[in-house]
Backbone as numpy.savetxt, mean C-alpha at the origin, in Angstrom:
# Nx Ny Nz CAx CAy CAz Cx Cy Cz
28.18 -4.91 -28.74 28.44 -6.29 -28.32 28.66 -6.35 -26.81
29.30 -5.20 -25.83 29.40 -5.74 -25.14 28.12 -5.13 -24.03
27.40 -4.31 -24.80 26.16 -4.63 -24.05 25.36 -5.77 -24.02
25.13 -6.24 -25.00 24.87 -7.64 -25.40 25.18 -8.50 -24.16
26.21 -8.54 -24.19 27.34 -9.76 -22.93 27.04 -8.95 -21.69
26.88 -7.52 -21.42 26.21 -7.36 -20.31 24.69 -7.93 -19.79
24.11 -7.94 -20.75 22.74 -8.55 -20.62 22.45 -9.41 -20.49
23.65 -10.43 -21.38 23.47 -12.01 -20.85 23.85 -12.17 -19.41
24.94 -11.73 -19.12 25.12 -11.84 -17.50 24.11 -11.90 -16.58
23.57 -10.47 -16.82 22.43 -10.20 -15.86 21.26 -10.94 -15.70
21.03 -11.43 -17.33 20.44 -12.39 -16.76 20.26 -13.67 -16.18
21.44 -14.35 -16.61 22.03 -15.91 -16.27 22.39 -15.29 -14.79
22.70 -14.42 -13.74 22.98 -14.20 -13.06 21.67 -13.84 -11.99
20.38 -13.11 -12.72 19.18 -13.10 -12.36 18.52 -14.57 -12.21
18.73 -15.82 -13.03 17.91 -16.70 -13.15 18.91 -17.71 -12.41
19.89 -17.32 -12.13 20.37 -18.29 -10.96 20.09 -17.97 -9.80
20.21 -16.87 -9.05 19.87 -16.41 -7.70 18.18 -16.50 -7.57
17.18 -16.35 -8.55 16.13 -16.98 -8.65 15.97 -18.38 -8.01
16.52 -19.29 -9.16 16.56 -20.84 -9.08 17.44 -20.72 -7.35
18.42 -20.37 -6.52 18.92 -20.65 -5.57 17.84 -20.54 -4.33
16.96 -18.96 -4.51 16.18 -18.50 -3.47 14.89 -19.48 -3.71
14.45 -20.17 -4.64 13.11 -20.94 -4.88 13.84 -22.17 -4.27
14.54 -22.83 -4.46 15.04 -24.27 -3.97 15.57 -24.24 -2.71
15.54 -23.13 -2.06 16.20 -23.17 -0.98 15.05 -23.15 -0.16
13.46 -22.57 -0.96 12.59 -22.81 0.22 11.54 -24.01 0.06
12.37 -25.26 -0.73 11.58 -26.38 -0.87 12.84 -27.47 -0.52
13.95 -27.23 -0.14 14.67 -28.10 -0.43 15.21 -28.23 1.14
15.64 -29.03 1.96 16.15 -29.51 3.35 17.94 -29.09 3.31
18.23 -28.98 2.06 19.91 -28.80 1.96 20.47 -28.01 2.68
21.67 -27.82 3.46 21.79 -26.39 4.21 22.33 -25.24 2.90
23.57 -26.14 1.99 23.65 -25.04 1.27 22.79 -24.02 0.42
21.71 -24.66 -0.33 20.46 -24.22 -0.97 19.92 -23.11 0.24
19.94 -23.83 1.47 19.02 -22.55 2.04 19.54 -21.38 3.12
21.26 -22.10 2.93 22.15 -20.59 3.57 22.56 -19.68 1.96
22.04 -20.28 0.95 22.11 -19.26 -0.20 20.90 -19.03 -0.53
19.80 -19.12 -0.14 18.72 -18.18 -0.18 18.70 -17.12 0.82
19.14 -17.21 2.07 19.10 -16.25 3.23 20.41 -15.51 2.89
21.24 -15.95 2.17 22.35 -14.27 1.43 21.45 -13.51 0.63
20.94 -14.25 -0.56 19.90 -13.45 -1.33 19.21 -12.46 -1.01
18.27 -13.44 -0.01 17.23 -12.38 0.72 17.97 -11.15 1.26
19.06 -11.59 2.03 19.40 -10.17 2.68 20.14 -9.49 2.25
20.66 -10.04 1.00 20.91 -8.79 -0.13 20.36 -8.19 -0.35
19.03 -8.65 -1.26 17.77 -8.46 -1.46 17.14 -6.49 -0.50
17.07 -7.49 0.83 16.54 -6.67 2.18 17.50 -5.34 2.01
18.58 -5.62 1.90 20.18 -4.48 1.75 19.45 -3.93 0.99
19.46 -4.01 -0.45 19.56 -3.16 -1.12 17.88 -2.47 -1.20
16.71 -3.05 -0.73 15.87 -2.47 -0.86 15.98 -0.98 0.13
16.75 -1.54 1.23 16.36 -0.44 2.50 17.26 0.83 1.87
18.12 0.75 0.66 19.06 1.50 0.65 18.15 2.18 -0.95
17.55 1.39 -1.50 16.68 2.33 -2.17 15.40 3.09 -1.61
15.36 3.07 -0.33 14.09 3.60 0.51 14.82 4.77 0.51
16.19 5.00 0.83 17.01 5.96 1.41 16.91 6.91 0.09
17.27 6.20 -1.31 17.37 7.12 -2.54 16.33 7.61 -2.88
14.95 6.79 -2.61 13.54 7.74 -2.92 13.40 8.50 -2.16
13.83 8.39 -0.68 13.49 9.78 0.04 14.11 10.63 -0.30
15.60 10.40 -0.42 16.41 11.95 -1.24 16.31 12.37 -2.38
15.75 11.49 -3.26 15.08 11.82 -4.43 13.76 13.06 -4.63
12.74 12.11 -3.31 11.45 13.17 -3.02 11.53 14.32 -2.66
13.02 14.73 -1.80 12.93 15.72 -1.19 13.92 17.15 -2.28
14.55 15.91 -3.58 15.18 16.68 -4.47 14.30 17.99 -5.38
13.32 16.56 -5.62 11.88 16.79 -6.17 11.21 18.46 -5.82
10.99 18.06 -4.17 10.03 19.18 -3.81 10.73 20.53 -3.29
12.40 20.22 -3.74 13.53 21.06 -3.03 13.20 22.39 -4.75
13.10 21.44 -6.06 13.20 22.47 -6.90 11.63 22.75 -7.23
10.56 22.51 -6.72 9.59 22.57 -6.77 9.24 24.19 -6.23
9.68 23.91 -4.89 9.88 25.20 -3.88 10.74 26.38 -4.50
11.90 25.93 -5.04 12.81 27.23 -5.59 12.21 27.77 -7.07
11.63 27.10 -7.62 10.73 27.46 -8.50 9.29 27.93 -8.53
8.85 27.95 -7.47 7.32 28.51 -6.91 6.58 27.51 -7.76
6.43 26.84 -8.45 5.69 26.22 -9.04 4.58 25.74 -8.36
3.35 25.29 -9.14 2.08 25.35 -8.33 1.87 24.56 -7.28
1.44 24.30 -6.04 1.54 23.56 -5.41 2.19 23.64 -4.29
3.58 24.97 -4.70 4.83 24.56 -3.60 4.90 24.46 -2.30
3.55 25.05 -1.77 3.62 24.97 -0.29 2.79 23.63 0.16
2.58 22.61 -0.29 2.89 21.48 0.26 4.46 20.96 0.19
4.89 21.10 -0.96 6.59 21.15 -0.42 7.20 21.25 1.11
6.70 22.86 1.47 7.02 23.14 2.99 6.48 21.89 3.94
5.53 21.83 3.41 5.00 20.65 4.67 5.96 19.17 4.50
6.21 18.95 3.38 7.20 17.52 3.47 8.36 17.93 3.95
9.02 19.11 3.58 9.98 18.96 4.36 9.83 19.41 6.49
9.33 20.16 6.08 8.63 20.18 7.76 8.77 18.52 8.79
7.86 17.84 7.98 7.48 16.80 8.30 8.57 15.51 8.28
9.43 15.54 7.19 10.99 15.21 7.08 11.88 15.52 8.22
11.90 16.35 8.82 12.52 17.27 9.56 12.09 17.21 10.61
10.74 16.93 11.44 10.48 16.91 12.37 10.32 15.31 12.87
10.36 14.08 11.63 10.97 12.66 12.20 11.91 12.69 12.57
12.95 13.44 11.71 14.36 13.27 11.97 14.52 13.51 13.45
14.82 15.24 13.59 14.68 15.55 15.31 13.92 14.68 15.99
13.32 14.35 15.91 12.43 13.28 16.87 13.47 11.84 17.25
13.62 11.25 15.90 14.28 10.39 16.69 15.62 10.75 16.98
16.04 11.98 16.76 17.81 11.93 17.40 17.31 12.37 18.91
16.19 13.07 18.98 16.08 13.89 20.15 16.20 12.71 21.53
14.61 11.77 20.90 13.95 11.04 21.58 14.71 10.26 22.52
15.51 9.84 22.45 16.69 8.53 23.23 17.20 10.03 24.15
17.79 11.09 24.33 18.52 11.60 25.03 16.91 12.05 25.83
16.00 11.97 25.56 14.65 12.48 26.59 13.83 11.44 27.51
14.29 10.18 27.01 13.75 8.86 27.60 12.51 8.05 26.75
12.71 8.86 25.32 11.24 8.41 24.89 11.98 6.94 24.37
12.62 6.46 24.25 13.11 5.41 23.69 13.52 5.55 21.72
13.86 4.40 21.61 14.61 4.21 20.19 13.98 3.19 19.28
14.55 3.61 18.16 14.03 3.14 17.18 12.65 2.95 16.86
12.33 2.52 15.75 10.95 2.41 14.77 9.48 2.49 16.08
9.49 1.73 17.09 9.26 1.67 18.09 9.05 2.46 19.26
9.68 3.33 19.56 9.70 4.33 20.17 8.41 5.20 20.69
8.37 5.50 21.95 7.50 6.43 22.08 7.44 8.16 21.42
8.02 8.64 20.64 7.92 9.45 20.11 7.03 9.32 18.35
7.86 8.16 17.90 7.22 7.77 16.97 5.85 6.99 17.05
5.51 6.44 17.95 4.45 6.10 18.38 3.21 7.39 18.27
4.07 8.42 19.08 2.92 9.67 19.02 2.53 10.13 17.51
3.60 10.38 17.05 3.66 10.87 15.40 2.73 10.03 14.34
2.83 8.67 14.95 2.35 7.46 14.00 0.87 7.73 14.50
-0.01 7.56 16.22 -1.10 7.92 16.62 -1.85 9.34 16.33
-1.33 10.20 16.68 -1.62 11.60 16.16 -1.13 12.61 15.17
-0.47 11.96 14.37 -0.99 13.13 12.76 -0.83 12.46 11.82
-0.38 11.19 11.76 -0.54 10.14 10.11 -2.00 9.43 10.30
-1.99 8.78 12.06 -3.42 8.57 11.91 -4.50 9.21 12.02
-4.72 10.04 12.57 -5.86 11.51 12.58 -5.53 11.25 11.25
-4.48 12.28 10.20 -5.06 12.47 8.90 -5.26 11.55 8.14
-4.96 10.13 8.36 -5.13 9.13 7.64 -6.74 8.61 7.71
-7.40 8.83 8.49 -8.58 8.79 9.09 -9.78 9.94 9.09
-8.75 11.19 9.18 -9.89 12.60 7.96 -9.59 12.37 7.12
-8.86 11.92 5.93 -8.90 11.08 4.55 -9.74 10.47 4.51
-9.75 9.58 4.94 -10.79 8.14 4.57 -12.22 8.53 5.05
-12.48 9.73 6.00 -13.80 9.80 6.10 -14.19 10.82 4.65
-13.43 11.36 4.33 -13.97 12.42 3.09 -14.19 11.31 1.36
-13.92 10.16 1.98 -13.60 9.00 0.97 -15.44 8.80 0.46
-16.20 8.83 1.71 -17.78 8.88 1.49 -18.43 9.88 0.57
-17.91 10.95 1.14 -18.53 12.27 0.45 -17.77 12.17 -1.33
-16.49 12.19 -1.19 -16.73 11.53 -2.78 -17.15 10.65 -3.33
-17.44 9.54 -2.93 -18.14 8.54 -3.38 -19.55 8.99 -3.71
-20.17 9.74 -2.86 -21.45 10.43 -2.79 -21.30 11.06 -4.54
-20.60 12.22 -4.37 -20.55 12.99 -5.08 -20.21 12.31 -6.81
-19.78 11.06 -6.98 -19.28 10.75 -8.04 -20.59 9.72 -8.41
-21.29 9.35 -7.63 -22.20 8.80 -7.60 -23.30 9.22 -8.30
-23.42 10.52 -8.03 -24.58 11.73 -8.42 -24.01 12.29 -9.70
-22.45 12.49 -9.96 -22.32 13.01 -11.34 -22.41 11.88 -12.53
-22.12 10.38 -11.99 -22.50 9.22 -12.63 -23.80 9.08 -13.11
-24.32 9.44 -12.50 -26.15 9.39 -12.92 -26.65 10.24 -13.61
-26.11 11.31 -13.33 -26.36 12.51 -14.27 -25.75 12.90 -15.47
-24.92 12.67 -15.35 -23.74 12.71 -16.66 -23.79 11.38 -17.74
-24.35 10.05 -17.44 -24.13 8.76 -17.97 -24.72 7.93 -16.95
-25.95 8.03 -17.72 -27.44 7.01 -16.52 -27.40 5.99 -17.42
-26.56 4.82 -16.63 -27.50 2.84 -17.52 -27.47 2.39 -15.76
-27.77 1.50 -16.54 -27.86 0.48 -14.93 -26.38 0.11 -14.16
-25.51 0.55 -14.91 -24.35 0.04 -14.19 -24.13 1.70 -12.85
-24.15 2.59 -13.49 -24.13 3.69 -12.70 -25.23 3.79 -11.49
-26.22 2.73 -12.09 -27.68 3.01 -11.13 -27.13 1.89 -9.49
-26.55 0.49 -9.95 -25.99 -0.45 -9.30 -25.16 0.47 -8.43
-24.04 1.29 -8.97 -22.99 1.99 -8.27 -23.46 2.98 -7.25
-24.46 3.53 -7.76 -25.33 4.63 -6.67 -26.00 3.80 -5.56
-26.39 2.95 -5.83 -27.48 2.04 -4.79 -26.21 1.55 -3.89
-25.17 0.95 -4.24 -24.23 0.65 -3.52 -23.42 1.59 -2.86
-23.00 2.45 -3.45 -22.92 3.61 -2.23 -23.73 3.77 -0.80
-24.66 3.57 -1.61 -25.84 4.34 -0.21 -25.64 3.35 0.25
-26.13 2.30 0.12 -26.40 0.67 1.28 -24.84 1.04 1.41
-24.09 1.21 1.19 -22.50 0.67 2.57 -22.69 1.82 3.24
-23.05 3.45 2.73 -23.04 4.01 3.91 -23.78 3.94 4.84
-25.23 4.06 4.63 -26.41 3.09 5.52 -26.06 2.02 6.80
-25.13 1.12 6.04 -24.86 0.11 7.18 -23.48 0.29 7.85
-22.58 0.98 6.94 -21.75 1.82 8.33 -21.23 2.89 8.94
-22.65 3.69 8.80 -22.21 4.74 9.51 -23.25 4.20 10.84
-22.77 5.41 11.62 -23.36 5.34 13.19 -25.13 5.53 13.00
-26.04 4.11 13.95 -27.04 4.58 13.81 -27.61 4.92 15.58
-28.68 5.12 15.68 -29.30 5.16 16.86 -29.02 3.56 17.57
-28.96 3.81 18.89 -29.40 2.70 19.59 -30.40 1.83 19.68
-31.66 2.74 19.64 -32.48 1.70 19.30 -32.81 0.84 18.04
-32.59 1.92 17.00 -32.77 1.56 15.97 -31.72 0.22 15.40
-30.57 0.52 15.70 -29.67 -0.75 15.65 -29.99 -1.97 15.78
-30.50 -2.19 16.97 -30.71 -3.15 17.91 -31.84 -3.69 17.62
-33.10 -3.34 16.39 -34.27 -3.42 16.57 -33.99 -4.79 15.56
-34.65 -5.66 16.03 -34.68 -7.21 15.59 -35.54 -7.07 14.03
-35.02 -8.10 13.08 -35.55 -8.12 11.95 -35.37 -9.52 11.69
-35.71 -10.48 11.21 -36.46 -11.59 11.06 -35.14 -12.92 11.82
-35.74 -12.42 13.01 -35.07 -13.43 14.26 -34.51 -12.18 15.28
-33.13 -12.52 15.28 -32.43 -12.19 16.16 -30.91 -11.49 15.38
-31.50 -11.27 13.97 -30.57 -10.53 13.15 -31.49 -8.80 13.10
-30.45 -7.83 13.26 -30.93 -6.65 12.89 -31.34 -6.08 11.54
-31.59 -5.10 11.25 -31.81 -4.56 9.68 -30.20 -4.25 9.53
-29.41 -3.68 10.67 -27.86 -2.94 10.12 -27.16 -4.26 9.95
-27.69 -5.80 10.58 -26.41 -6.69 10.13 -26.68 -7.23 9.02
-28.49 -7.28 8.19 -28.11 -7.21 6.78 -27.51 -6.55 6.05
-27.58 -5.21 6.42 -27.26 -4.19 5.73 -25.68 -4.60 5.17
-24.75 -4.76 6.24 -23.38 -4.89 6.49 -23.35 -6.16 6.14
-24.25 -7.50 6.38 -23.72 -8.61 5.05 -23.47 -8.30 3.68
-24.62 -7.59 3.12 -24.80 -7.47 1.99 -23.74 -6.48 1.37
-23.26 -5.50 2.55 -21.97 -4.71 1.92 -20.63 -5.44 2.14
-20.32 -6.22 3.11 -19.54 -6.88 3.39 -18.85 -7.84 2.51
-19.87 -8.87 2.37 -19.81 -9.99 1.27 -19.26 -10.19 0.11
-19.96 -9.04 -1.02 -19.17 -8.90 -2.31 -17.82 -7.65 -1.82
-17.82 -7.54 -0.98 -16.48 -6.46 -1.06 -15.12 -7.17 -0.44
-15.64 -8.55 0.46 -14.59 -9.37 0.53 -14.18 -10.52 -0.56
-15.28 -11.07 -1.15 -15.04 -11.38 -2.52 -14.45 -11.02 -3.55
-14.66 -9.67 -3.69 -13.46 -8.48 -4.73 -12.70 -8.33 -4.30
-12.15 -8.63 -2.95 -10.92 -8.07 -2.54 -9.90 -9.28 -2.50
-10.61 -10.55 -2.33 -10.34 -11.87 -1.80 -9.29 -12.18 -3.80
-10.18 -11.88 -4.78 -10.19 -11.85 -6.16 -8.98 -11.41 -6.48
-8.80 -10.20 -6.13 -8.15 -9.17 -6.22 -6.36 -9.87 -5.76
-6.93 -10.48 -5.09 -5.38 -11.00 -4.34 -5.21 -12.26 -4.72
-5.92 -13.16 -5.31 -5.70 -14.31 -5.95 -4.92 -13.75 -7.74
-5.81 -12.57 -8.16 -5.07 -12.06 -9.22 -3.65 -11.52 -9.03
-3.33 -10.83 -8.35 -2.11 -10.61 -7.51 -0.80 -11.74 -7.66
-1.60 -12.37 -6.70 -0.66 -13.75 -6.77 -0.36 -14.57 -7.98
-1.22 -14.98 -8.80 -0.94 -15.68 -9.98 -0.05 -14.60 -10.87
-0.43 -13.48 -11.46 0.55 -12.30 -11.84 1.71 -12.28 -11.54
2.22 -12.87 -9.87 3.29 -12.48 -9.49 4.16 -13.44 -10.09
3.23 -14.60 -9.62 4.00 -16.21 -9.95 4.40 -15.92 -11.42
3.19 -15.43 -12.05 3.91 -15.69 -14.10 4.83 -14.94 -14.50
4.89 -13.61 -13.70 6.37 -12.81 -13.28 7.45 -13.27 -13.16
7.50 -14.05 -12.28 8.96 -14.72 -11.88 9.46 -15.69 -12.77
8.27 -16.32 -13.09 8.38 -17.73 -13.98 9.30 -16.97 -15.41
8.61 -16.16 -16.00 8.75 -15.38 -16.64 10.25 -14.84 -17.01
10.65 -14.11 -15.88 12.28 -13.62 -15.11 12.72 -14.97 -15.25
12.66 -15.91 -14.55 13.11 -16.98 -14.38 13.95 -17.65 -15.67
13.18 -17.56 -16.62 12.95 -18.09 -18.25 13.93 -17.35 -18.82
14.10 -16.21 -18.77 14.51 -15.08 -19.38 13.43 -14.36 -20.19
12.20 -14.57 -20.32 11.42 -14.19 -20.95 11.45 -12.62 -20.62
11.47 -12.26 -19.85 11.58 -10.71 -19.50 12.90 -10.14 -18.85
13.93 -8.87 -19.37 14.76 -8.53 -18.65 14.85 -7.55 -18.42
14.03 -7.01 -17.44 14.26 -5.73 -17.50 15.08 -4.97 -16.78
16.39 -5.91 -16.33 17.67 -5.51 -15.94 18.27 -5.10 -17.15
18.19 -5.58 -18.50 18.70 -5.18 -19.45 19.01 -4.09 -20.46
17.45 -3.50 -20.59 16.70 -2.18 -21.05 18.00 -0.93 -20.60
């Protein structure tokens, strides 16, 4: 029972701070909308303070990962390496002149040269699998949907990878090239799916809340 009465709380307590933070951003009242901006930065509080528990969590993770040799473990070394070398950085950085916080010229470097370098040798090896899954698609399970998927591979890499100069530039019916069809035609449906993608997003989120809102879902309760 008195889980029960815990659950009701949570949620009559969930579906009010709901109802406070939604009316506070349609409504002119000050109170409605100095009790949505507690929310939120409750909200903000407690997220930044679960950023803090997944990182000590991750590093719990790869702490018994490592003492166990288990497969893998020497990427372990590298997270904590890499853990370890933000940290020093920013305690260092302010006593060296690189400046402070998120901002900082130290983190700046870290953020330019080794998340983006490897974030960027990632995404170029993103082709070559695509390549490669492309070719076991066809071979492994040939209909036309795999045949569509192969053809589309090639035409996006076609139109963006690097071509010649001249060839770029060489006019195709006007003053459009062959690479800026190329790149409509990859362009187009991939902002459409993506455009989709985020309209699904959004409605999901909305029937979510509505949802929470209702009590239809508690999964403060579980």
């Amino acid at each position: 029972m008195r889980l029960r009465f815990f659950n009701l709380l949570a949620t009559l307590f969930a579906i009010a701070a709901g109802l406070l933070t939604l009316f506070g951003y349609f409504s002119d009242l000050e109170v409605l909308q100095n009790a949505r901006l507690v929310a939120v930065s409750t909200v903000s509080l407690l997220a930044a303070w679960a950023v803090l528990a997944g990182g000590l969590n991750l590093l719990m993770v790869h702490g018994k990962k490592f003492l166990s040799q288990s497969p893998g473990w020497m990427y372990s070394v590298f997270v904590y390496i890499g853990f370890l070398a933000v940290i020093v950085v920013n305690l260092v950085g302010p006593l060296l002149g690189w400046g402070s916080g998120a901002g900082s010229a130290a983190n700046s470097w870290l953020l330019t040269y080794l998340i983006g370098t490897g974030g960027a040798a990632l995404a170029g090896l993103v082709a070559f699998f695509l390549v490669y899954a492309a070719y076991r698609l066809l071979r492994t399970r040939p209909s036309l949907t795999t045949a569509v998927f192969g053809l589309t591979v090639v035409v996006a890499l076609v139109a963006l990878a690097p071509w010649p100069a001249g060839l770029e530039a060489a006019p195709q019916a006007g003053s459009v090239s062959l690479r800026d069809l190329l790149r409509t035609a990859t362009l187009l449906p991939a902002t459409a799916g993506a455009r989709g993608l985020l309209l699904g997003v959004a409605l999901g989120t909305i029937a979510t809340g509505l949802r929470l809102l209702m009590g239809l879902d508690r999964p403060y309760g579980d």
